[in-house]
mmCIF file as gemmi writes it, N, C-alpha and C atoms, coordinates in Angstrom:
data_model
loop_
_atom_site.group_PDB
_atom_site.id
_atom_site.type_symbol
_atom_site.label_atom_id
_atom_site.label_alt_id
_atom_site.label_comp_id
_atom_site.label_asym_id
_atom_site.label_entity_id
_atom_site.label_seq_id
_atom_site.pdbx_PDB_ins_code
_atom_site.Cartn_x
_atom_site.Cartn_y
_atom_site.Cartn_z
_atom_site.occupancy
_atom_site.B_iso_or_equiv
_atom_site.pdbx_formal_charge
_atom_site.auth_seq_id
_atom_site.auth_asym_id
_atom_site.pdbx_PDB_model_num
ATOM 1 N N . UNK Axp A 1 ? -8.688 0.125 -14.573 1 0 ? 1 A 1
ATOM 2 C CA . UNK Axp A 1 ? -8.263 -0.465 -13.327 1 0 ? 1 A 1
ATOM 3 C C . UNK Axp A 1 ? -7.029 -1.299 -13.611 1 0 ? 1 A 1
ATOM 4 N N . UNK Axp A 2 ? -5.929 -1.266 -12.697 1 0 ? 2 A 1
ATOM 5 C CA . UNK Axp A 2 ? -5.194 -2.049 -12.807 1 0 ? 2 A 1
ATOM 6 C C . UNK Axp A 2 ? -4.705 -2.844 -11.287 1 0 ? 2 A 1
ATOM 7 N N . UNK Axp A 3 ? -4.031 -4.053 -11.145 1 0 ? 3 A 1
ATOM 8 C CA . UNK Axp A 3 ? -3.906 -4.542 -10.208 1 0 ? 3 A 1
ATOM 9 C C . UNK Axp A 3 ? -2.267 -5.264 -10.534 1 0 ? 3 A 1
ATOM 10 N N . UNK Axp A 4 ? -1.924 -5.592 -9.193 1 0 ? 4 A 1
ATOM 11 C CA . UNK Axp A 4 ? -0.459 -6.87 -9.175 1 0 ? 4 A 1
ATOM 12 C C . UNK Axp A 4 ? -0.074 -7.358 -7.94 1 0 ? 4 A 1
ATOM 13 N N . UNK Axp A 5 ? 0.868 -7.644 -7.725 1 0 ? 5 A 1
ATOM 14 C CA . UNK Axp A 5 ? 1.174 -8.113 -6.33 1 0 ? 5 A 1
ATOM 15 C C . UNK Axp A 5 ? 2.808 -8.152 -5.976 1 0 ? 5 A 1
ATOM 16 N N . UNK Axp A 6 ? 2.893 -7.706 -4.984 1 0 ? 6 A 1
ATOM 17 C CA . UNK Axp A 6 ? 4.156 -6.851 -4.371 1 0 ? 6 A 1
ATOM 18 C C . UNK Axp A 6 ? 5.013 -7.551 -3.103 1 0 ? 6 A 1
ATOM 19 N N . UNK Axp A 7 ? 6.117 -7.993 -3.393 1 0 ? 7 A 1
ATOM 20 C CA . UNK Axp A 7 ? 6.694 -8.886 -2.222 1 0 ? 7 A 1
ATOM 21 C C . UNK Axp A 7 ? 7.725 -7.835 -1.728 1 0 ? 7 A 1
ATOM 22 N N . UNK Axp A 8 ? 7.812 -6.925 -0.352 1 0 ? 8 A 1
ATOM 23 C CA . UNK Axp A 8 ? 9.333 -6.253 -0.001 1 0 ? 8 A 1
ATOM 24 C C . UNK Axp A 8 ? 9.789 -7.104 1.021 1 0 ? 8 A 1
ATOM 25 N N . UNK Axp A 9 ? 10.967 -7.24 1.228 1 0 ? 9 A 1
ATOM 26 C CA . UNK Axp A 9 ? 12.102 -7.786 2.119 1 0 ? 9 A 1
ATOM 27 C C . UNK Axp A 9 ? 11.875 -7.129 3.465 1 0 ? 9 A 1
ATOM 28 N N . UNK Axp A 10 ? 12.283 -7.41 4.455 1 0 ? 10 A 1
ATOM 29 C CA . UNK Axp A 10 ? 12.367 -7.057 5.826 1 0 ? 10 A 1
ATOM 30 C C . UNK Axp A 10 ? 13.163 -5.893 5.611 1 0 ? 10 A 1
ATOM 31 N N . UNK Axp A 11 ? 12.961 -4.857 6.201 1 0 ? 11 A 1
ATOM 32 C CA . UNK Axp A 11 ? 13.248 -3.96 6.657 1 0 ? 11 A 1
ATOM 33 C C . UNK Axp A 11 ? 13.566 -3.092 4.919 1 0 ? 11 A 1
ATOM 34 N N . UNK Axp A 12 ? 13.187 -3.336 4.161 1 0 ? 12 A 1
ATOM 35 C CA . UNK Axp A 12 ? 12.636 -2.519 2.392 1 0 ? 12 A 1
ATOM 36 C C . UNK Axp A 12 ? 11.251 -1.575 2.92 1 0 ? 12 A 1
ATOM 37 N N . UNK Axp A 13 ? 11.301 -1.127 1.112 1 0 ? 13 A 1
ATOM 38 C CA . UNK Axp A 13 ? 10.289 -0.524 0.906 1 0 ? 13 A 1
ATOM 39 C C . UNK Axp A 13 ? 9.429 -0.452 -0.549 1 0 ? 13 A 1
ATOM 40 N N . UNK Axp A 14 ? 8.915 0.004 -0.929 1 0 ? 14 A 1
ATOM 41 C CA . UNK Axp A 14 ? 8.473 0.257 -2.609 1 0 ? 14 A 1
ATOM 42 C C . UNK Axp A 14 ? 8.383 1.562 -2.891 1 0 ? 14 A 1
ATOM 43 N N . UNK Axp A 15 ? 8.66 2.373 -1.956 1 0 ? 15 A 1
ATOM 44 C CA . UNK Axp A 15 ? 9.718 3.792 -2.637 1 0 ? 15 A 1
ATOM 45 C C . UNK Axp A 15 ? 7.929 4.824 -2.404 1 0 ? 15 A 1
ATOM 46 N N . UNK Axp A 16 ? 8.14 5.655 -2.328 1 0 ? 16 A 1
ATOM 47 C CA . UNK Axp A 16 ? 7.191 6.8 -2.163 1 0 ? 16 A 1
ATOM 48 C C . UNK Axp A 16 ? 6.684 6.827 -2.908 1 0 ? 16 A 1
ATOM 49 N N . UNK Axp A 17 ? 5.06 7.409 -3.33 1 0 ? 17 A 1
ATOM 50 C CA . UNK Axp A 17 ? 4.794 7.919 -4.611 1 0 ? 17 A 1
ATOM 51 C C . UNK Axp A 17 ? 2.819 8.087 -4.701 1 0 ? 17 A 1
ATOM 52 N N . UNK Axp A 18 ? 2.583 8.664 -5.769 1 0 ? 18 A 1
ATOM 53 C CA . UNK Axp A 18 ? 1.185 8.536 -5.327 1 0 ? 18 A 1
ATOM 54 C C . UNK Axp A 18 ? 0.601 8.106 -6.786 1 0 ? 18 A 1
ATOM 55 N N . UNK Axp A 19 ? -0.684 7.684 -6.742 1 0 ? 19 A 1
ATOM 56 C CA . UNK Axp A 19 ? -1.119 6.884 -7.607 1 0 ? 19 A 1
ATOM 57 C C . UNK Axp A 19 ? -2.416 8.34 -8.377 1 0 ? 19 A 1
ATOM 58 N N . UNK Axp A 20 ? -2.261 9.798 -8.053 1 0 ? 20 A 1
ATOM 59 C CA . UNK Axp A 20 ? -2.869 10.789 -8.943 1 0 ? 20 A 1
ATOM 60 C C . UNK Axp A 20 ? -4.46 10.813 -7.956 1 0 ? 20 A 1
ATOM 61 N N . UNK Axp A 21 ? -5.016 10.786 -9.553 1 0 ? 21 A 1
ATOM 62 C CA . UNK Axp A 21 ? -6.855 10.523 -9.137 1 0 ? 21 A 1
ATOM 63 C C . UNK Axp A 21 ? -7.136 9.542 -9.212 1 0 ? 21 A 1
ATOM 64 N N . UNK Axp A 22 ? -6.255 8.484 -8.736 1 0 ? 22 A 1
ATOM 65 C CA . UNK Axp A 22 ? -7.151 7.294 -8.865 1 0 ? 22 A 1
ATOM 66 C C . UNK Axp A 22 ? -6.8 6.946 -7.336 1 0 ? 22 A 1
ATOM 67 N N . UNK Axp A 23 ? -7.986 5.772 -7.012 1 0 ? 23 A 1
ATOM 68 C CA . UNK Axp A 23 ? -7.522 5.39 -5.441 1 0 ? 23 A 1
ATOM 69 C C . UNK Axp A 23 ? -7.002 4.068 -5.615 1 0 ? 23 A 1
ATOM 70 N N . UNK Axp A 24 ? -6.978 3.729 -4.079 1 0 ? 24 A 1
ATOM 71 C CA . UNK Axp A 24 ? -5.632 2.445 -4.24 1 0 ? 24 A 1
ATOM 72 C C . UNK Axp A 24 ? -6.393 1.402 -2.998 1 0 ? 24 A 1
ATOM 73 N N . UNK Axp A 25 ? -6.47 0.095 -3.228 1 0 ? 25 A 1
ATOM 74 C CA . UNK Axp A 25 ? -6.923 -0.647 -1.92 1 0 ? 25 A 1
ATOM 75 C C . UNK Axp A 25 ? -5.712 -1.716 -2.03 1 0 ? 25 A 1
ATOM 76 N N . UNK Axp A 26 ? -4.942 -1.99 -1.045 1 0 ? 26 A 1
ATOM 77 C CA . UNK Axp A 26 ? -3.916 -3.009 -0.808 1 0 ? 26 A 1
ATOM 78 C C . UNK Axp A 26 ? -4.877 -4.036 -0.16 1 0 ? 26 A 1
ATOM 79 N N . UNK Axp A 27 ? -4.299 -5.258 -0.357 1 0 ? 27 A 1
ATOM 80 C CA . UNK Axp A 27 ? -4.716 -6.831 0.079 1 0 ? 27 A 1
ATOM 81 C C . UNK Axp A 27 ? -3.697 -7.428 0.799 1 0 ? 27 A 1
ATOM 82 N N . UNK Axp A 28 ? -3.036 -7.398 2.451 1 0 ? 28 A 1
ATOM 83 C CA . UNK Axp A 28 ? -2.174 -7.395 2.77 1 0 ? 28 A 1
ATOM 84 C C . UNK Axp A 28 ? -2.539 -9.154 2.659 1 0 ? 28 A 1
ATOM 85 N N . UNK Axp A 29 ? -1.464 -10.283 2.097 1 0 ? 29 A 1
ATOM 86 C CA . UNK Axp A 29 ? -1.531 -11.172 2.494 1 0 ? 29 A 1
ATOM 87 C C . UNK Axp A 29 ? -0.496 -11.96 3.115 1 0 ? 29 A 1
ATOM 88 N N . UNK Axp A 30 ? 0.807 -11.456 3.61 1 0 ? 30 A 1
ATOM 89 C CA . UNK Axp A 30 ? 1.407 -11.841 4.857 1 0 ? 30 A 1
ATOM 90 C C . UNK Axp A 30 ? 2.238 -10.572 5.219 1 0 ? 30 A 1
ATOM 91 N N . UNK Axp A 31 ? 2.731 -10.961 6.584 1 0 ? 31 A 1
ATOM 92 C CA . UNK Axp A 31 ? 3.777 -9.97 6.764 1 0 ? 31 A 1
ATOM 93 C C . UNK Axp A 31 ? 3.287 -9.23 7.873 1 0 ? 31 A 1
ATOM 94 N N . UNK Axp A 32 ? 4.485 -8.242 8.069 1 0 ? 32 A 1
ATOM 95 C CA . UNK Axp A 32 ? 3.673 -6.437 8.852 1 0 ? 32 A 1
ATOM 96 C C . UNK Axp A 32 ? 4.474 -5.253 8.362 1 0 ? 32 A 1
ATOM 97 N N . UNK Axp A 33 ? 3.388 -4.333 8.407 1 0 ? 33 A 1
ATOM 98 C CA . UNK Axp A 33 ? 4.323 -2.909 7.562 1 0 ? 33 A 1
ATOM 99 C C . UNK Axp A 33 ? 3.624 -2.173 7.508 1 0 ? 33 A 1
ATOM 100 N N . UNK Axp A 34 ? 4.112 -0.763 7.174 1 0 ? 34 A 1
ATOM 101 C CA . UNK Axp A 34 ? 3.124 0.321 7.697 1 0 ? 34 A 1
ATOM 102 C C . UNK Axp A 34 ? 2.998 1.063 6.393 1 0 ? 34 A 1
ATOM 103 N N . UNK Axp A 35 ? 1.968 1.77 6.36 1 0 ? 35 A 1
ATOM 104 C CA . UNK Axp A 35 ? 1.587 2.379 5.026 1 0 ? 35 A 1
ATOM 105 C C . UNK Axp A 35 ? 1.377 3.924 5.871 1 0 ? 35 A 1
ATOM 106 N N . UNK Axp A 36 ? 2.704 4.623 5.18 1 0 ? 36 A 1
ATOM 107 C CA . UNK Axp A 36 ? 2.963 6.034 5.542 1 0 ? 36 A 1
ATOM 108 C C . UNK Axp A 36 ? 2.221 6.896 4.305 1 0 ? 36 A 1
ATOM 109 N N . UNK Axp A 37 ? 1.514 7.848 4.814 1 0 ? 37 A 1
ATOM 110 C CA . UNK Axp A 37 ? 0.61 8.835 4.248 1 0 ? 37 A 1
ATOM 111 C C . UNK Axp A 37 ? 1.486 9.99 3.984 1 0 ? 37 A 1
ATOM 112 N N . UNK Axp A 38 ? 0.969 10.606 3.077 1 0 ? 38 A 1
ATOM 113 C CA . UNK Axp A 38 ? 1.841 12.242 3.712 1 0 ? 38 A 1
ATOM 114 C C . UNK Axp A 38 ? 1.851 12.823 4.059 1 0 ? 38 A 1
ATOM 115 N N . UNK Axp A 39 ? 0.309 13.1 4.267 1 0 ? 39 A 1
ATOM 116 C CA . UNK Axp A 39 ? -0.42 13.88 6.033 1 0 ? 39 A 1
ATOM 117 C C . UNK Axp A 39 ? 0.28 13.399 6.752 1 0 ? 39 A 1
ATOM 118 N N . UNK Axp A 40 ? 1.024 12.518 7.192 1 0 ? 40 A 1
ATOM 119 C CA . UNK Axp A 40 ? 1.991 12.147 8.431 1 0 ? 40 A 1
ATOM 120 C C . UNK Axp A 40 ? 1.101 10.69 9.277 1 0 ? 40 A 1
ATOM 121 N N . UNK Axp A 41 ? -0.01 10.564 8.356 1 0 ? 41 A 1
ATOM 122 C CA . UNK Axp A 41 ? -0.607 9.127 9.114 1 0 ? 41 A 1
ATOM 123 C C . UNK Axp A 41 ? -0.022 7.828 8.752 1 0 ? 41 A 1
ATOM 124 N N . UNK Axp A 42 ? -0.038 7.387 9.837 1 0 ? 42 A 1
ATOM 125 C CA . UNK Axp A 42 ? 0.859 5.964 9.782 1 0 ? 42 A 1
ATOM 126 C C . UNK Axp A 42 ? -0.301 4.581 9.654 1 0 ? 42 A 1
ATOM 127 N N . UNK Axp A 43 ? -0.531 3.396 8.952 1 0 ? 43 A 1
ATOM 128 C CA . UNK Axp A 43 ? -1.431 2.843 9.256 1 0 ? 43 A 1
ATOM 129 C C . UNK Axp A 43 ? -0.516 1.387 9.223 1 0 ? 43 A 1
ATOM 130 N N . UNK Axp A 44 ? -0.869 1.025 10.39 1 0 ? 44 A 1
ATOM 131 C CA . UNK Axp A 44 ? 0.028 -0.169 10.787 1 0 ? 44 A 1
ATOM 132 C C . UNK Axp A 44 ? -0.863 -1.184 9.503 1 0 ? 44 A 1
ATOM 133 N N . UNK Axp A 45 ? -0.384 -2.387 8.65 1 0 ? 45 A 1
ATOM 134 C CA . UNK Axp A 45 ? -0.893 -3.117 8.073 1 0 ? 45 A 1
ATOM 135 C C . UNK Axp A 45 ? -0.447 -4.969 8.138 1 0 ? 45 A 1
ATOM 136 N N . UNK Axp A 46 ? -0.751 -5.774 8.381 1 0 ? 46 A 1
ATOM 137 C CA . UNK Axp A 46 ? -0.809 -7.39 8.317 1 0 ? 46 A 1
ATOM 138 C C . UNK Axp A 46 ? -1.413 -8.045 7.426 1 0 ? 46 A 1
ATOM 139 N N . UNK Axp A 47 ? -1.526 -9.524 7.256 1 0 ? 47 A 1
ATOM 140 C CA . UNK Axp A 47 ? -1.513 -10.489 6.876 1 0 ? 47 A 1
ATOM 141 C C . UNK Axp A 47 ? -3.214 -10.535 6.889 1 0 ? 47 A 1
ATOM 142 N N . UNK Axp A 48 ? -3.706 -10.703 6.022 1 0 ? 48 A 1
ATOM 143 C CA . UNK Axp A 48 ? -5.393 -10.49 6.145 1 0 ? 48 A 1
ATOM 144 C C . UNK Axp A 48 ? -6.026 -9.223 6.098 1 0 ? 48 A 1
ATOM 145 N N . UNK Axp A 49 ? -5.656 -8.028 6.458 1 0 ? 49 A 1
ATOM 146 C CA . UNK Axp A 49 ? -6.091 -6.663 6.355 1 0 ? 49 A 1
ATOM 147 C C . UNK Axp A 49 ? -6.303 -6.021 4.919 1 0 ? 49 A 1
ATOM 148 N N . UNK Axp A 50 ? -6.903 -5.23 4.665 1 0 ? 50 A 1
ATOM 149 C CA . UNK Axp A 50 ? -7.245 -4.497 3.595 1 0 ? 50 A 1
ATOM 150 C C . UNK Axp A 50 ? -6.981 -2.854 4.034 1 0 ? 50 A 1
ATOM 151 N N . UNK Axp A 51 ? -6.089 -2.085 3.062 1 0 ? 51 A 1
ATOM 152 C CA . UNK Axp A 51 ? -5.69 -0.53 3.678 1 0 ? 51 A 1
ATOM 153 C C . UNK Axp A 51 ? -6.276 -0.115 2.672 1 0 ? 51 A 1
ATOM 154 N N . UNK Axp A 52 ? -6.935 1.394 2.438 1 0 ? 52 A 1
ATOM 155 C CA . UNK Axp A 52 ? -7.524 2.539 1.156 1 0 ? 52 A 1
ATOM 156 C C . UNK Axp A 52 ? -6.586 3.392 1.44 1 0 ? 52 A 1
ATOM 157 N N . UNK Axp A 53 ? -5.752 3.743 0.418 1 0 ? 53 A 1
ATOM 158 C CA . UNK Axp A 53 ? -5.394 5.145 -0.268 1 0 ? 53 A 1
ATOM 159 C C . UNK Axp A 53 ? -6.318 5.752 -1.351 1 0 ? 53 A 1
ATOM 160 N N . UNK Axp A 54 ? -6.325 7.018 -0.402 1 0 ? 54 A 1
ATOM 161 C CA . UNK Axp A 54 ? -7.379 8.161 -1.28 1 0 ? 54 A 1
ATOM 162 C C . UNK Axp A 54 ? -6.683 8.054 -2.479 1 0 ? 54 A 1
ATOM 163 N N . UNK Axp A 55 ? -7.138 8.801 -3.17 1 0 ? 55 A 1
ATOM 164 C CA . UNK Axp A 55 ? -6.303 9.762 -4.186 1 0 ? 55 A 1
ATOM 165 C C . UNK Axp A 55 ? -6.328 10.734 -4.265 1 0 ? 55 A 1
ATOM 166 N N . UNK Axp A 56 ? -4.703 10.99 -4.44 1 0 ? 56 A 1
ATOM 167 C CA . UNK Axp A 56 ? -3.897 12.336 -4.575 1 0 ? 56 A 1
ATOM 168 C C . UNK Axp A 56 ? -3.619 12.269 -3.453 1 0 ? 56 A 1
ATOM 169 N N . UNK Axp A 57 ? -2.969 11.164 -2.675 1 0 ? 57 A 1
ATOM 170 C CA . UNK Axp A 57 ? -2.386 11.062 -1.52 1 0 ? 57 A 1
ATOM 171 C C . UNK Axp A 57 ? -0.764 10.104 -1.77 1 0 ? 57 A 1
ATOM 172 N N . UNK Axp A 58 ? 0.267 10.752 -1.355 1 0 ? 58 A 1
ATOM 173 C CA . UNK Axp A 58 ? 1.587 10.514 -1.746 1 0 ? 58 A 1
ATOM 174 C C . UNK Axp A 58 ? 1.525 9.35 -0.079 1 0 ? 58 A 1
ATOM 175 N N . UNK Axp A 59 ? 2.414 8.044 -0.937 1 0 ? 59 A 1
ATOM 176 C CA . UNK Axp A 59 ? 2.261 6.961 0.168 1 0 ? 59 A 1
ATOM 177 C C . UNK Axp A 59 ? 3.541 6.419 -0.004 1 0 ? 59 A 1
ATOM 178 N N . UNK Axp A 60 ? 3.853 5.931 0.797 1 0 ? 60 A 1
ATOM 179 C CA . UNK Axp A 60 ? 5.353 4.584 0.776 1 0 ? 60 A 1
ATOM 180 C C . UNK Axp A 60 ? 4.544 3.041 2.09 1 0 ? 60 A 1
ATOM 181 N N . UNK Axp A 61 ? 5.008 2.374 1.204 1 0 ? 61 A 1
ATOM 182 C CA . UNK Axp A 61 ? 4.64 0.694 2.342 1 0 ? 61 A 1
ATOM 183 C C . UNK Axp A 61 ? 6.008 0.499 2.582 1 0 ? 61 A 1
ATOM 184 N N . UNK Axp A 62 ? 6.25 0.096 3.79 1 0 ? 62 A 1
ATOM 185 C CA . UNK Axp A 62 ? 7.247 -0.237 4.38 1 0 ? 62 A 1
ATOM 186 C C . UNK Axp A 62 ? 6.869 -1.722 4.994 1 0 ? 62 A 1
ATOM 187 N N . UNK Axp A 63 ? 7.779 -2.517 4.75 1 0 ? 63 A 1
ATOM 188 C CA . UNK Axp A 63 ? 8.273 -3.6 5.344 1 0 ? 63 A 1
ATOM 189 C C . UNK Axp A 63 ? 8.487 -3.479 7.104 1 0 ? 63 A 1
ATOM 190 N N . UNK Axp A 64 ? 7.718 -3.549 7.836 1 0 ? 64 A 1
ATOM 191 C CA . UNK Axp A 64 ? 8.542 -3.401 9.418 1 0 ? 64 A 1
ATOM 192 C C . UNK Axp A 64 ? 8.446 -4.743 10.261 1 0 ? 64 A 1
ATOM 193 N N . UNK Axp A 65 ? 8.573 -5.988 9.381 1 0 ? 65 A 1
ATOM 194 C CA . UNK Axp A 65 ? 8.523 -7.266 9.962 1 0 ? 65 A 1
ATOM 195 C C . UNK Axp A 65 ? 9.696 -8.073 9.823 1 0 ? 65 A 1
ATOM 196 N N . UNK Axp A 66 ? 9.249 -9.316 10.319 1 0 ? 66 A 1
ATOM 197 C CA . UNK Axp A 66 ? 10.556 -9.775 9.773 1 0 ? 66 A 1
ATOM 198 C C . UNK Axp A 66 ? 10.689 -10.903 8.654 1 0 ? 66 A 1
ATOM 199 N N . UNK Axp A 67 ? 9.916 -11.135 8.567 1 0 ? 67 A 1
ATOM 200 C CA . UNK Axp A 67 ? 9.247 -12.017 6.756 1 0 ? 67 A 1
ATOM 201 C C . UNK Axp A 67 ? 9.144 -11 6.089 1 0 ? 67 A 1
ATOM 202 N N . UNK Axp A 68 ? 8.814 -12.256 4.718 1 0 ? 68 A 1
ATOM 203 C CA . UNK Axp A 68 ? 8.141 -11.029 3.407 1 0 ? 68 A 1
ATOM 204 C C . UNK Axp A 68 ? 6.981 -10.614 3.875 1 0 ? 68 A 1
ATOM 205 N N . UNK Axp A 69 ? 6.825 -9.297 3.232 1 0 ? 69 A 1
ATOM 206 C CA . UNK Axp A 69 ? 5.41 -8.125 3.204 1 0 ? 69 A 1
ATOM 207 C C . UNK Axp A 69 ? 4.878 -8.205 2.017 1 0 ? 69 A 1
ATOM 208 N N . UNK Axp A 70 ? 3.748 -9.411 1.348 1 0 ? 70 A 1
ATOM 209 C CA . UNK Axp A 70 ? 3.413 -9.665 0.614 1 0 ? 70 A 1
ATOM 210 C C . UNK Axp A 70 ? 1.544 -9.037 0.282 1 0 ? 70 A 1
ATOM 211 N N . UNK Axp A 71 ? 1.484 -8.38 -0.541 1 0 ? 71 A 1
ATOM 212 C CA . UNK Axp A 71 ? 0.657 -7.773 -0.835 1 0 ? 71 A 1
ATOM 213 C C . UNK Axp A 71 ? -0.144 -7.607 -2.346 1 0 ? 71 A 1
ATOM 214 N N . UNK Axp A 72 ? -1.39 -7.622 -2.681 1 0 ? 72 A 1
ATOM 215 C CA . UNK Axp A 72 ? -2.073 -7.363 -3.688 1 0 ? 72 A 1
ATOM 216 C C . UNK Axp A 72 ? -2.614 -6.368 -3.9 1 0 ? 72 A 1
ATOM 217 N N . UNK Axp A 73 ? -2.651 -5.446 -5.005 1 0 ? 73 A 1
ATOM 218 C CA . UNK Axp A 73 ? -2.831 -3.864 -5.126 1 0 ? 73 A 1
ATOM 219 C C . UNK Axp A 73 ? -3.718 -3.558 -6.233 1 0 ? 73 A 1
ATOM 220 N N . UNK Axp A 74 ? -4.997 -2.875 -5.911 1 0 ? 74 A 1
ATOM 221 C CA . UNK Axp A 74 ? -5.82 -2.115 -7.018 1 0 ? 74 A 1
ATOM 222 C C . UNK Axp A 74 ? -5.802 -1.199 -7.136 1 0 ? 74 A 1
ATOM 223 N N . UNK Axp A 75 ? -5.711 -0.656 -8.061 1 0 ? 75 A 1
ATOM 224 C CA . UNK Axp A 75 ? -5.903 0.871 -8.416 1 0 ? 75 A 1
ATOM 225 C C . UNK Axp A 75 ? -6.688 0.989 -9.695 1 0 ? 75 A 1
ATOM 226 N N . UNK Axp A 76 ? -7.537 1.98 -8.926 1 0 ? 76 A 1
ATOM 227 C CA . UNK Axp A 76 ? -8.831 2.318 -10.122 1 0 ? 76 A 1
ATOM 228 C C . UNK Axp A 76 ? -9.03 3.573 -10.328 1 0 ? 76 A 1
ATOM 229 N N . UNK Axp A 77 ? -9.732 4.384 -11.27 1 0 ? 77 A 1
ATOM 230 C CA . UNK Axp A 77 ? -9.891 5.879 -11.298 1 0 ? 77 A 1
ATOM 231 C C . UNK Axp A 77 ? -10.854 6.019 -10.472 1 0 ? 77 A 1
ATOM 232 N N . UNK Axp A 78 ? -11.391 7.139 -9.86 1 0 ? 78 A 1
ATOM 233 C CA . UNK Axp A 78 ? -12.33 7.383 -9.299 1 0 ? 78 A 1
ATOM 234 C C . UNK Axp A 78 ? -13.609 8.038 -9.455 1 0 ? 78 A 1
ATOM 235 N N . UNK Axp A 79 ? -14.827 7.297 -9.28 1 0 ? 79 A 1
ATOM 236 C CA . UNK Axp A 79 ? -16.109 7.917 -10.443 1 0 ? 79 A 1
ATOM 237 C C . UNK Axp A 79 ? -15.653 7.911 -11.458 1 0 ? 79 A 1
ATOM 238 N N . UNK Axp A 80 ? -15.313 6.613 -12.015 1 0 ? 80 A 1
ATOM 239 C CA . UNK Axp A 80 ? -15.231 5.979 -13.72 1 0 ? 80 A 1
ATOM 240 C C . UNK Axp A 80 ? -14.146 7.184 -14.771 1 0 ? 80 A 1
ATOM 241 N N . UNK Axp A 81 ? -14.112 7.972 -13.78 1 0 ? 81 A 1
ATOM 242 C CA . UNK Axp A 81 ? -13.168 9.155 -14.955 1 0 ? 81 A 1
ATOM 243 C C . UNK Axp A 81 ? -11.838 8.222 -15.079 1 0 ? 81 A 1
């Protein structure tokens, strides 16, 4: 498992990408921004919310506020593999 925490700028991003077989839970703790899927689902995210990325799902967080989009991120394998 690994974890960190992620500050983007208004109107940034942290770039596309997917995290394999492992899944992903964000800890939104300020801000607003959307966590684009690549199925094409959009999941609006804030300040207090918690988002899941499957795995083997290609994602980008976007900044769509106007503060920082400050966030805490786990990623773990899935079923201990």
């Amino acid at each position: 498992m690994r974890s960190g925490y992620q500050a983007i700028a208004p109107g940034a991003e942290c770039g596309e990408h997917s995290t394999g077989a492992h899944e992903e839970v964000l800890v939104v703790l300020d801000g607003e921004g959307a966590a684009r899927l690549g199925d094409g689902t959009t999941l609006c995210v804030c300040g207090g919310q918690i988002a899941y990325i499957p795995p083997h799902t290609v994602h980008n967080i976007l900044n769509t506020g106007e503060g920082v989009l400050r966030y805490v991120y786990v990623v773990a394998p899935v079923g201990g593999s």
